[in-house]
N, CA, C and O atoms as a Tripos MOL2 file, in Angstrom:
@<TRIPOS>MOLECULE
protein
  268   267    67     0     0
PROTEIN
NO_CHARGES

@<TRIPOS>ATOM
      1 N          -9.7670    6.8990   16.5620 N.3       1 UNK1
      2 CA         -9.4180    8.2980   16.5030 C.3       1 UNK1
      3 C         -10.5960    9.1320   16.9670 C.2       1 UNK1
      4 O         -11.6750    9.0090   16.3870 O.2       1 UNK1
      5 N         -10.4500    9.9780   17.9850 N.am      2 UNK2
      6 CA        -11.2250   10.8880   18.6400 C.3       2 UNK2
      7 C         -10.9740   12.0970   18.8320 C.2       2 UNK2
      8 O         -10.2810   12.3160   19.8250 O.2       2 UNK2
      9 N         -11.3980   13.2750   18.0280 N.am      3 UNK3
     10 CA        -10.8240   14.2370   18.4280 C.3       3 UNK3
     11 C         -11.9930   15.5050   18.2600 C.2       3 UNK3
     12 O         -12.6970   15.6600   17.2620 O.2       3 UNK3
     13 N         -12.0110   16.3500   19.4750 N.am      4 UNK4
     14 CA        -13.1400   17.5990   18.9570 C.3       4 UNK4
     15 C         -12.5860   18.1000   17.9960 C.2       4 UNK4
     16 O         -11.4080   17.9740   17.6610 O.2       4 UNK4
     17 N         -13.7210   18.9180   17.3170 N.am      5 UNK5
     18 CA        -13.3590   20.1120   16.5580 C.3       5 UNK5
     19 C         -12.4930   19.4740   15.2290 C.2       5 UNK5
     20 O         -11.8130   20.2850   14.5990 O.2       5 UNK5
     21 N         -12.4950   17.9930   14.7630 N.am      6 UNK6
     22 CA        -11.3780   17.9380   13.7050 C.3       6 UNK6
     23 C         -12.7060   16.7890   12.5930 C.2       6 UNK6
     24 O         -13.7350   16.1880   12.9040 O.2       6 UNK6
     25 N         -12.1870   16.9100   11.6910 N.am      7 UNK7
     26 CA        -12.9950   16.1000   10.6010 C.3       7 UNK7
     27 C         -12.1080   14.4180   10.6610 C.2       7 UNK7
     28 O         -10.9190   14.5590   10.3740 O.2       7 UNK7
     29 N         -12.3480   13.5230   10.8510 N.am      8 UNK8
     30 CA        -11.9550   12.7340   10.9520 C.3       8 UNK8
     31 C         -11.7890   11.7480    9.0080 C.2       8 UNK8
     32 O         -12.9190   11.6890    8.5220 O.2       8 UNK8
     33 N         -10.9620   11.2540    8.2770 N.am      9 UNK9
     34 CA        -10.6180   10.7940    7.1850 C.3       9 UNK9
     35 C         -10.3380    9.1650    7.4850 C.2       9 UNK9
     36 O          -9.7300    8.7960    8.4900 O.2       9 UNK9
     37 N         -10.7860    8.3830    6.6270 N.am     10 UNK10
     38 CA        -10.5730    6.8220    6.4550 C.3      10 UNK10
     39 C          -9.8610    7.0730    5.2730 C.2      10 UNK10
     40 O         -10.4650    7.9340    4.6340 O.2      10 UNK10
     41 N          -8.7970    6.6840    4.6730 N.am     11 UNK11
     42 CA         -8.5170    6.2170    3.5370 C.3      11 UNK11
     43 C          -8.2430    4.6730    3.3310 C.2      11 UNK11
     44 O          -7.2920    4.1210    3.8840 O.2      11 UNK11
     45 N          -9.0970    4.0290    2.5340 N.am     12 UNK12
     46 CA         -8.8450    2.3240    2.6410 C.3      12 UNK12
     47 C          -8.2010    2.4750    1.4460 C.2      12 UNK12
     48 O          -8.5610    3.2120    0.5280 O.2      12 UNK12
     49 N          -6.7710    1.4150    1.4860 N.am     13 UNK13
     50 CA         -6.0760    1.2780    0.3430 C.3      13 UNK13
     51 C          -5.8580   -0.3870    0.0520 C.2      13 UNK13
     52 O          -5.4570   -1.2030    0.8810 O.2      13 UNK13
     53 N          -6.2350   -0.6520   -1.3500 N.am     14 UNK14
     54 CA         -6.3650   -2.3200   -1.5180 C.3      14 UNK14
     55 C          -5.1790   -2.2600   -2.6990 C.2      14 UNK14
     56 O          -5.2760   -1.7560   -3.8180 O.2      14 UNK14
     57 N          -3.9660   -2.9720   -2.0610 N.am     15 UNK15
     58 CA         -2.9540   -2.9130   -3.0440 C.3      15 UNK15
     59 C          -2.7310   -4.5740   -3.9300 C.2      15 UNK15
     60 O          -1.8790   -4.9120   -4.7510 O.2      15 UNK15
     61 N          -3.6360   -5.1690   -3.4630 N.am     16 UNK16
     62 CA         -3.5740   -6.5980   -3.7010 C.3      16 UNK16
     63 C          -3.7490   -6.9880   -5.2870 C.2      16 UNK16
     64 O          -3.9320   -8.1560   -5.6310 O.2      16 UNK16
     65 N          -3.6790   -5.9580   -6.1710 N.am     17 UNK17
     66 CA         -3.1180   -6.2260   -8.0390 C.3      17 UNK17
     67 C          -2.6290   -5.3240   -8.6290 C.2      17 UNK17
     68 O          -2.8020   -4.7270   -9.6920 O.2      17 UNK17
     69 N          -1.1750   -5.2660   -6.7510 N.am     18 UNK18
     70 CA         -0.1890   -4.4260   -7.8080 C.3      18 UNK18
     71 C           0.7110   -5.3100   -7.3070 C.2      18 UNK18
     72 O           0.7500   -5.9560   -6.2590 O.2      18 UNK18
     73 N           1.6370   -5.1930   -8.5250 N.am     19 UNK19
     74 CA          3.2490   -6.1550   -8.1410 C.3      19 UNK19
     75 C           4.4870   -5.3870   -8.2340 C.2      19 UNK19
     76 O           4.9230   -4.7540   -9.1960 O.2      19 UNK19
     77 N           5.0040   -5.5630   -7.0030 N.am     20 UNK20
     78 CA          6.3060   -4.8020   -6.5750 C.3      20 UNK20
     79 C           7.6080   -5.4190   -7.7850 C.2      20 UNK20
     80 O           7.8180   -6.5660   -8.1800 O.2      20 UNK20
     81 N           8.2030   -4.3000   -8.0700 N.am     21 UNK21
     82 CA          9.4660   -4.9500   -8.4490 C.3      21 UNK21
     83 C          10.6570   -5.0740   -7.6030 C.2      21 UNK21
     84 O          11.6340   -5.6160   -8.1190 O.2      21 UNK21
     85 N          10.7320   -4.7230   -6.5640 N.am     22 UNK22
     86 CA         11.5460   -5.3260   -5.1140 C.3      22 UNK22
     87 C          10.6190   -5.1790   -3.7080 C.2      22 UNK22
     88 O           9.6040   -4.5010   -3.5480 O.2      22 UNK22
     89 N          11.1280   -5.8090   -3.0130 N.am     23 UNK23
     90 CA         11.1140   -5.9060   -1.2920 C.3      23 UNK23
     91 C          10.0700   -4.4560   -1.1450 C.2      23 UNK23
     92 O          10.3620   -3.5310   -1.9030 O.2      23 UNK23
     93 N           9.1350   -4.2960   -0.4010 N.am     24 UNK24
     94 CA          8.5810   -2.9750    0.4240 C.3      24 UNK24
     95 C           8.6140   -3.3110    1.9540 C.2      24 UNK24
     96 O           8.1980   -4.3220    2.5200 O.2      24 UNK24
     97 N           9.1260   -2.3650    2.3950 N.am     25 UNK25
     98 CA          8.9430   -2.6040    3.9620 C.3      25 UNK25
     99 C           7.8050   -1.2960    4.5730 C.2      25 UNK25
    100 O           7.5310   -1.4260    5.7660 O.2      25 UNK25
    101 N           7.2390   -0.2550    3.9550 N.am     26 UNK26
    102 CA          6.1190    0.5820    4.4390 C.3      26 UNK26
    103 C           5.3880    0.1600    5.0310 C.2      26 UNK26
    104 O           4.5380   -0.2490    4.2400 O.2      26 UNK26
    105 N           5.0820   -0.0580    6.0280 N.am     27 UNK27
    106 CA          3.7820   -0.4100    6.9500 C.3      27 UNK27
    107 C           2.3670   -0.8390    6.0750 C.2      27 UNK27
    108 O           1.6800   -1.8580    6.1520 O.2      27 UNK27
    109 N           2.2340    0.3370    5.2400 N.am     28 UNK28
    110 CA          0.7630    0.5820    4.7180 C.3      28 UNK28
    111 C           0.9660   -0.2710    3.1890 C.2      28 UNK28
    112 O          -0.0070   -0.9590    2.8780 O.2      28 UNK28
    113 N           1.8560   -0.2760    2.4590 N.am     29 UNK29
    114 CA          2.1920   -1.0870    1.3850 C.3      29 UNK29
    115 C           3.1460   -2.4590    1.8950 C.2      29 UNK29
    116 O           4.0040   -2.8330    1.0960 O.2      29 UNK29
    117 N           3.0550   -2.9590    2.7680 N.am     30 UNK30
    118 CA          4.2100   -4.1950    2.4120 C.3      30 UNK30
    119 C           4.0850   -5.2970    1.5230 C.2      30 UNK30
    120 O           3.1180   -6.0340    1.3300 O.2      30 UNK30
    121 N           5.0720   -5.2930    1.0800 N.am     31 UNK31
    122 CA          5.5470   -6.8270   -0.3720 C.3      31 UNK31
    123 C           6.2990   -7.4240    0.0820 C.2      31 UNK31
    124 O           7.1910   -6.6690    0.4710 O.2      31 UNK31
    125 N           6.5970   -8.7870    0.3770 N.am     32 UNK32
    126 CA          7.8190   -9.6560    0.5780 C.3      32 UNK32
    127 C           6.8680  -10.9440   -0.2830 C.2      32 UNK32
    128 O           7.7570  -11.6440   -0.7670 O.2      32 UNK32
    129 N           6.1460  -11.2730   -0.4990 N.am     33 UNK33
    130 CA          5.4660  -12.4010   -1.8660 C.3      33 UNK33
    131 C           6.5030  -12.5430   -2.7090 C.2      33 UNK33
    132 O           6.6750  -11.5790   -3.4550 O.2      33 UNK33
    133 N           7.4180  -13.6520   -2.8490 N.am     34 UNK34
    134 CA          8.0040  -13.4690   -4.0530 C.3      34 UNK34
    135 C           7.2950  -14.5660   -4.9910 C.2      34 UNK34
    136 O           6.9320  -15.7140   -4.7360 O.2      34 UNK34
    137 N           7.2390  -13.9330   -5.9640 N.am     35 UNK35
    138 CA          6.4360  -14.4250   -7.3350 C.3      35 UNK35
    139 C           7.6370  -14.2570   -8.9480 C.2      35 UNK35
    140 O           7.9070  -13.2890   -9.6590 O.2      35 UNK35
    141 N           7.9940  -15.4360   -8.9700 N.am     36 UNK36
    142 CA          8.9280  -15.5000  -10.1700 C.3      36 UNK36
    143 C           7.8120  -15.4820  -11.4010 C.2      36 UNK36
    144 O           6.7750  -16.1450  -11.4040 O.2      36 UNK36
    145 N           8.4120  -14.2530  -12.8170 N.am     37 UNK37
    146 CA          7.7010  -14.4740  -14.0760 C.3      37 UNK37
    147 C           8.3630  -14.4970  -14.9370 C.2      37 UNK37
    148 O           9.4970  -14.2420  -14.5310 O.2      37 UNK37
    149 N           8.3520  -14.7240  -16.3730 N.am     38 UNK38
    150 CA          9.2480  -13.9850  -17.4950 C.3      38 UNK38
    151 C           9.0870  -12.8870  -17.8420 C.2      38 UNK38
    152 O           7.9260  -12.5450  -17.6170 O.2      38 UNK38
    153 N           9.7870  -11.9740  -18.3810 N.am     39 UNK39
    154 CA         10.1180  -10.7640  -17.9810 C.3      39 UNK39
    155 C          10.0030  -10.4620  -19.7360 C.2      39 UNK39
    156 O          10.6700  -10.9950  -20.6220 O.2      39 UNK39
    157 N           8.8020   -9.3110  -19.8830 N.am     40 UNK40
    158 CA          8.6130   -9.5210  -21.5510 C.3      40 UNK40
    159 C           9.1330   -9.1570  -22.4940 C.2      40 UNK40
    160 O           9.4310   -7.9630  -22.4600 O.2      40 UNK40
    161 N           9.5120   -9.9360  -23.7940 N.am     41 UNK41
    162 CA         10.0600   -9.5960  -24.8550 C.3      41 UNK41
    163 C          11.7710  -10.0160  -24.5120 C.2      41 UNK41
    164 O          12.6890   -9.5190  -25.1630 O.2      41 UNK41
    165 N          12.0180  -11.1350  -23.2400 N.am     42 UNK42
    166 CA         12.7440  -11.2980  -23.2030 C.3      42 UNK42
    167 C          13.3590  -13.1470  -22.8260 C.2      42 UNK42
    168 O          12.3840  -13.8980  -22.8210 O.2      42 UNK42
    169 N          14.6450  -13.8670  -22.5520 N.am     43 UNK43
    170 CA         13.8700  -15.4820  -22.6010 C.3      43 UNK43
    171 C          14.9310  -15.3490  -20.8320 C.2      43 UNK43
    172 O          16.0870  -15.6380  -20.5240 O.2      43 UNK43
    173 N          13.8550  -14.8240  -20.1560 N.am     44 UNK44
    174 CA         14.8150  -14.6290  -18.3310 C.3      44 UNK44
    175 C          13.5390  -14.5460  -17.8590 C.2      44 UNK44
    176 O          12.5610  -14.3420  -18.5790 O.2      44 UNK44
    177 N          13.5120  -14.6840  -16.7760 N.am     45 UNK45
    178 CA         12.4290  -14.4220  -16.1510 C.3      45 UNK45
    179 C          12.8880  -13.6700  -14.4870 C.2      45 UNK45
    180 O          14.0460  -13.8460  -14.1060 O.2      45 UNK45
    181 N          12.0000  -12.9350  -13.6750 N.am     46 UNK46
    182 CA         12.5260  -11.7070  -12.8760 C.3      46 UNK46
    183 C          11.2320  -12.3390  -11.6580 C.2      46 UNK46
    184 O          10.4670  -13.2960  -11.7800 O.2      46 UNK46
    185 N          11.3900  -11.4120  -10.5800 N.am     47 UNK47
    186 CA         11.3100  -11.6150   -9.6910 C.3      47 UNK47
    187 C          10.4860  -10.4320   -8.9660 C.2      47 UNK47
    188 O          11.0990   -9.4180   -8.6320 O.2      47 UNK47
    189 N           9.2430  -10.5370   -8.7440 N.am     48 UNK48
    190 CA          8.0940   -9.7600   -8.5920 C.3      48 UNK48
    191 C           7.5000   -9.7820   -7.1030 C.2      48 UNK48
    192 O           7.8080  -10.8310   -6.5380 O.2      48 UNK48
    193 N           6.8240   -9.0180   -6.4040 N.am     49 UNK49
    194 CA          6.4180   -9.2920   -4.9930 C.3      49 UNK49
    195 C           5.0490   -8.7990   -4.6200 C.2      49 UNK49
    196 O           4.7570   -7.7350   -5.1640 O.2      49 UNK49
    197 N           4.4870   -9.1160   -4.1280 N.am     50 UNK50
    198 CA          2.4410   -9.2080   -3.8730 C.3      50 UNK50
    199 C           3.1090   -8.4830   -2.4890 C.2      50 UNK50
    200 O           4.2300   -8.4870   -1.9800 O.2      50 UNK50
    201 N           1.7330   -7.8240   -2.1430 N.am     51 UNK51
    202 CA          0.9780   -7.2930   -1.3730 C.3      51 UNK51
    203 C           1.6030   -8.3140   -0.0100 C.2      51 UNK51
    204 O           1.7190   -9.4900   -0.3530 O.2      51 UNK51
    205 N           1.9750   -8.0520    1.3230 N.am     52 UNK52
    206 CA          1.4640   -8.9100    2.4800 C.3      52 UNK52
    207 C           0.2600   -9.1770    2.3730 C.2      52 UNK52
    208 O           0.0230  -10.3650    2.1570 O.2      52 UNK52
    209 N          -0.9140   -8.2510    2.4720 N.am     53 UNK53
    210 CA         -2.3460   -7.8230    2.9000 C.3      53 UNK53
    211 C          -2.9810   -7.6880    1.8350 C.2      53 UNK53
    212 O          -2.3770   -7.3800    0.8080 O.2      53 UNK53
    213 N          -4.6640   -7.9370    1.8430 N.am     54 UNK54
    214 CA         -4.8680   -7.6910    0.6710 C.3      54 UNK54
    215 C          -5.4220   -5.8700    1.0060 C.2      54 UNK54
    216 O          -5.9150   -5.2000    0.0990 O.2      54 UNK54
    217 N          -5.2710   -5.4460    2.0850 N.am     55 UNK55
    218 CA         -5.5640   -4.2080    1.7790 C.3      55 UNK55
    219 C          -5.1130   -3.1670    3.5240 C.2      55 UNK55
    220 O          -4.8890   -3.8800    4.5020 O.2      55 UNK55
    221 N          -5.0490   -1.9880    3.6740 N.am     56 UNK56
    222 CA         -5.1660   -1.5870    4.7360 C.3      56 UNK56
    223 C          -5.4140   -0.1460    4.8480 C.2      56 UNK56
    224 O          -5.2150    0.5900    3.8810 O.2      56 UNK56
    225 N          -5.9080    0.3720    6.1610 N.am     57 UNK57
    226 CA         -6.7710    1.6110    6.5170 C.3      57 UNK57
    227 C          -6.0700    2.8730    7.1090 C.2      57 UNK57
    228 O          -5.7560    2.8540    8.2990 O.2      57 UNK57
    229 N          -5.8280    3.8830    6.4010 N.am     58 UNK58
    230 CA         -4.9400    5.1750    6.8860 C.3      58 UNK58
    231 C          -5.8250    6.0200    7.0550 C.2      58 UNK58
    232 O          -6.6000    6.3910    6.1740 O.2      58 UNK58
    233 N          -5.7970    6.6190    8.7930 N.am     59 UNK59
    234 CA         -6.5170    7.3400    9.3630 C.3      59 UNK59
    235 C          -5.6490    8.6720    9.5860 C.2      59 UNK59
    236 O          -4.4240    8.5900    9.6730 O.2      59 UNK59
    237 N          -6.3910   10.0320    9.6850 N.am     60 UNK60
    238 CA         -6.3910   11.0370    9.6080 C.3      60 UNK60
    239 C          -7.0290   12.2250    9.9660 C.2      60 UNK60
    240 O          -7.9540   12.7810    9.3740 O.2      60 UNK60
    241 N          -6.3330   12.6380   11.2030 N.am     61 UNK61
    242 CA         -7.8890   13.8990   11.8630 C.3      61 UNK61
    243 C          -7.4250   15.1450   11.3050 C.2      61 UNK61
    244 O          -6.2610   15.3600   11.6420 O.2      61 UNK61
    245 N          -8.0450   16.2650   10.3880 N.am     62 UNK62
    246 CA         -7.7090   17.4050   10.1730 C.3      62 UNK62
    247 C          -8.7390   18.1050   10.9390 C.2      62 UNK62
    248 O          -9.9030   17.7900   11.1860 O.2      62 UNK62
    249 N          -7.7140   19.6110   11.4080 N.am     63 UNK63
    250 CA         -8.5910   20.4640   12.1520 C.3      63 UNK63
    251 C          -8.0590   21.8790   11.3760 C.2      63 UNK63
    252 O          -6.9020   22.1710   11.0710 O.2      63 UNK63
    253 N          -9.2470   22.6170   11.1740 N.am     64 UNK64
    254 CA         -9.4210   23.7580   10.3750 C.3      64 UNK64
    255 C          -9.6450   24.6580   11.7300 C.2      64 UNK64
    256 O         -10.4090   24.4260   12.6670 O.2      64 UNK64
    257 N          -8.5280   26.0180   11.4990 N.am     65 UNK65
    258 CA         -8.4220   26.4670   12.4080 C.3      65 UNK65
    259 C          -9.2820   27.9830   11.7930 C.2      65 UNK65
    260 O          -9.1090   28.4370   10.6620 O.2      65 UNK65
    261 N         -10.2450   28.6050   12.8850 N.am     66 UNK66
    262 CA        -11.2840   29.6910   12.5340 C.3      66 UNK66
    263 C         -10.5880   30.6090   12.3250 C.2      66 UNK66
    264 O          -9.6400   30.8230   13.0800 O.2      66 UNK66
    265 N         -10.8160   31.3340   11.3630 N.am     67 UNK67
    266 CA        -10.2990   33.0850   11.3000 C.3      67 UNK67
    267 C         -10.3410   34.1100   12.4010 C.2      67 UNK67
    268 O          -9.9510   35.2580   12.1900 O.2      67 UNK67
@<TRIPOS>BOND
     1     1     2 1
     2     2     3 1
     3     3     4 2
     4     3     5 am
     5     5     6 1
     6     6     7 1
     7     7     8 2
     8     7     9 am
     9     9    10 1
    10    10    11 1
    11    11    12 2
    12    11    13 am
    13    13    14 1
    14    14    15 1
    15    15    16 2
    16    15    17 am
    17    17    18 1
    18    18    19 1
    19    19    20 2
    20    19    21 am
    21    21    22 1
    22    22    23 1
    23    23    24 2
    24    23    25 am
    25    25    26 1
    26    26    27 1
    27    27    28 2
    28    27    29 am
    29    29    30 1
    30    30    31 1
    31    31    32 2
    32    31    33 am
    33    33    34 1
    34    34    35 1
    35    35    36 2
    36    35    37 am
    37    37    38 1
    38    38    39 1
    39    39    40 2
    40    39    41 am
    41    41    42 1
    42    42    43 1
    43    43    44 2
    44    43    45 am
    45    45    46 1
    46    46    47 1
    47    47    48 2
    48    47    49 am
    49    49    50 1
    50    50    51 1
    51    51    52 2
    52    51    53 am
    53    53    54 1
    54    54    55 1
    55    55    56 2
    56    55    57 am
    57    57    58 1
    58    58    59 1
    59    59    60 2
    60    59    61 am
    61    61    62 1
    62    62    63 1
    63    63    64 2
    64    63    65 am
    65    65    66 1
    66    66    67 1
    67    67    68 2
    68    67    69 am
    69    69    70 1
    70    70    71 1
    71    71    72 2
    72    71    73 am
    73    73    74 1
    74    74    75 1
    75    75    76 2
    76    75    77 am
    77    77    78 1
    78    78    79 1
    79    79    80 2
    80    79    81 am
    81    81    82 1
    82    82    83 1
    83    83    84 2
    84    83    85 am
    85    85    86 1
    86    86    87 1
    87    87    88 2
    88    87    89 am
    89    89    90 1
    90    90    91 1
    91    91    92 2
    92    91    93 am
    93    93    94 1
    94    94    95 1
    95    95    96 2
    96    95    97 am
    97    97    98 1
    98    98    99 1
    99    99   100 2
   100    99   101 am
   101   101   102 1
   102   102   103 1
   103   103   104 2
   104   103   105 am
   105   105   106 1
   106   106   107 1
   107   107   108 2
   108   107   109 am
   109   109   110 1
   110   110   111 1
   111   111   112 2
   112   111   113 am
   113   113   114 1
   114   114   115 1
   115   115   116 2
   116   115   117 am
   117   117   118 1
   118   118   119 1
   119   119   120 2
   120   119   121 am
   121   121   122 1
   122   122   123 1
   123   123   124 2
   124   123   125 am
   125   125   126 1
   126   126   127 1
   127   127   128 2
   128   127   129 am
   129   129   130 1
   130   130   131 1
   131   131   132 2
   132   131   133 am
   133   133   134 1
   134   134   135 1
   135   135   136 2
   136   135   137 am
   137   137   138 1
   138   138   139 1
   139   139   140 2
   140   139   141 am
   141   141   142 1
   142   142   143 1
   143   143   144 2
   144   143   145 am
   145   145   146 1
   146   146   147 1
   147   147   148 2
   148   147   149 am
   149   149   150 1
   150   150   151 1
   151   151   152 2
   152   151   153 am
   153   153   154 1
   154   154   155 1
   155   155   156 2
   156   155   157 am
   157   157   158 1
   158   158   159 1
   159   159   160 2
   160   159   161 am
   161   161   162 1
   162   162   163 1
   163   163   164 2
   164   163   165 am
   165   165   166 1
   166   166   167 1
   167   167   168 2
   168   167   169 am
   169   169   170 1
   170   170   171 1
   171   171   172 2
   172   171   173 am
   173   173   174 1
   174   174   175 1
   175   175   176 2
   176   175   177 am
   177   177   178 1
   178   178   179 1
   179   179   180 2
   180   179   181 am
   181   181   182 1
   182   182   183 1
   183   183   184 2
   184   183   185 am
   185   185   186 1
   186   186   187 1
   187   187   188 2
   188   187   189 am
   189   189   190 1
   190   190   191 1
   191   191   192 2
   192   191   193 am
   193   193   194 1
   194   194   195 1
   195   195   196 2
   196   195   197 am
   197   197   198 1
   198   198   199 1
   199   199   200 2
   200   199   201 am
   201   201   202 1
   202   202   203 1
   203   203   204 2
   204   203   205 am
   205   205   206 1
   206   206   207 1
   207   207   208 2
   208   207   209 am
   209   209   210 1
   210   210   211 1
   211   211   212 2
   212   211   213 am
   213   213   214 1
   214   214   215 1
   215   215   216 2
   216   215   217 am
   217   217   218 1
   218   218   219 1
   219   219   220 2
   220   219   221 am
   221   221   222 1
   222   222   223 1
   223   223   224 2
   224   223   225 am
   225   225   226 1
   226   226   227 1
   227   227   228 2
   228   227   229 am
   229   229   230 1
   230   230   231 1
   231   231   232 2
   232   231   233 am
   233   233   234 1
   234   234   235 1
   235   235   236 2
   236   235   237 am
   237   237   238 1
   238   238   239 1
   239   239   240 2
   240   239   241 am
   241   241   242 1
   242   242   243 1
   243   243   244 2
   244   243   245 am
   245   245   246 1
   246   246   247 1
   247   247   248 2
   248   247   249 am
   249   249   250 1
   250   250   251 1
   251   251   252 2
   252   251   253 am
   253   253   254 1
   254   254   255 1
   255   255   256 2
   256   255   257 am
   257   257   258 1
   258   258   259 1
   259   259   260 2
   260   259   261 am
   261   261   262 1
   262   262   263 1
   263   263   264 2
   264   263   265 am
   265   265   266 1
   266   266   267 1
   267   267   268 2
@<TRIPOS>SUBSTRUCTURE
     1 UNK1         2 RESIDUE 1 A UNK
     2 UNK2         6 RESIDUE 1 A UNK
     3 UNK3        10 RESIDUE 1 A UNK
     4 UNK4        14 RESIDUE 1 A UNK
     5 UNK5        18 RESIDUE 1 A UNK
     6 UNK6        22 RESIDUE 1 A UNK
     7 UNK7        26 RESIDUE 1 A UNK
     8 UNK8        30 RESIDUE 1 A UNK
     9 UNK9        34 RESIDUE 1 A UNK
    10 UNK10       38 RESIDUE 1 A UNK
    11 UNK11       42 RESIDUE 1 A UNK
    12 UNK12       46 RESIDUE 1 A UNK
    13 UNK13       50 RESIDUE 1 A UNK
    14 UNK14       54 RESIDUE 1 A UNK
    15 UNK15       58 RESIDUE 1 A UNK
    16 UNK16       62 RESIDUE 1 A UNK
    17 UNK17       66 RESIDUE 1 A UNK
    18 UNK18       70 RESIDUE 1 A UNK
    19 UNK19       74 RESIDUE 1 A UNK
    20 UNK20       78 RESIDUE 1 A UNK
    21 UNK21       82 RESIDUE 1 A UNK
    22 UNK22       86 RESIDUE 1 A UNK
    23 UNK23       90 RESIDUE 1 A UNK
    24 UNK24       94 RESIDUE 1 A UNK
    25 UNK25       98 RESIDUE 1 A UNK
    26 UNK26      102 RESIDUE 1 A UNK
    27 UNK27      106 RESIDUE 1 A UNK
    28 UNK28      110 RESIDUE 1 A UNK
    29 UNK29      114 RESIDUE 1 A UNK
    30 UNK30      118 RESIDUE 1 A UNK
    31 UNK31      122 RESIDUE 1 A UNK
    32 UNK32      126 RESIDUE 1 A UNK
    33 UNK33      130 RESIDUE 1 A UNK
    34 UNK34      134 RESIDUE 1 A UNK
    35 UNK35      138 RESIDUE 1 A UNK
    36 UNK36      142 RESIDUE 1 A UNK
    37 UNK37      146 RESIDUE 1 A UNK
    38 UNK38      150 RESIDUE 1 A UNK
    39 UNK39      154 RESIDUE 1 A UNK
    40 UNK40      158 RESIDUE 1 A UNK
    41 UNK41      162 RESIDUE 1 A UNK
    42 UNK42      166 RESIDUE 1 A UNK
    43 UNK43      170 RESIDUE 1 A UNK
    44 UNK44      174 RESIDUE 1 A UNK
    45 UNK45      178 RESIDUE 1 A UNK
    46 UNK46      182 RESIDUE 1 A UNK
    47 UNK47      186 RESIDUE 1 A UNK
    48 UNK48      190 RESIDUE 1 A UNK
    49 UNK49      194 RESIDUE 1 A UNK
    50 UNK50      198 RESIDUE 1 A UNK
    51 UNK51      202 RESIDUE 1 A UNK
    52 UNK52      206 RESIDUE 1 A UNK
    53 UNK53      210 RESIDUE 1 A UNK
    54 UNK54      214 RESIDUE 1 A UNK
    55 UNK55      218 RESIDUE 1 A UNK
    56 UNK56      222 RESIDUE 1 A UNK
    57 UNK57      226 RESIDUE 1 A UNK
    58 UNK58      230 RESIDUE 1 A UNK
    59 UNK59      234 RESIDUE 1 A UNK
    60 UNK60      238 RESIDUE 1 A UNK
    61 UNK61      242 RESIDUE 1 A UNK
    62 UNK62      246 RESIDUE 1 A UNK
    63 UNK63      250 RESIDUE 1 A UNK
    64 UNK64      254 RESIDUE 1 A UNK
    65 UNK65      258 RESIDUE 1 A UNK
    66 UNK66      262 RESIDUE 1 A UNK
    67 UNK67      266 RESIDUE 1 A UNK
């Protein structure tokens, strides 16, 4: 990302110990991991999904326009 006049933003996001409770298809979050557990306080167990990635980078140029 190159741009005059704009502040350039990294946001790194590491989603890798959170667990989906269905399917994500978002680019920046995807889950398809399926990870079977028991499901608490109960005798079933459910169906949980990891991270693709353990992490990824959302870029962002803001430009502040002068008075």
């Amino acid at each position: 990302m190159n741009h005059t006049r704009a502040d350039v933003i990294l946001v790194f996001v590491y989603p890798n110990t959170i667990l989906f409770g269905a399917p994500v298809d978002d680019p920046l979050f995807a889950a398809h991991k399926v990870f079977s557990a028991p499901l608490f306080g109960r005798n079933e167990s459910g169906n949980f999904y990891f991270p693709d990635r353990p992490g990824g980078v959302l870029g962002c140029a803001i430009q502040v326009r002068p008075n």
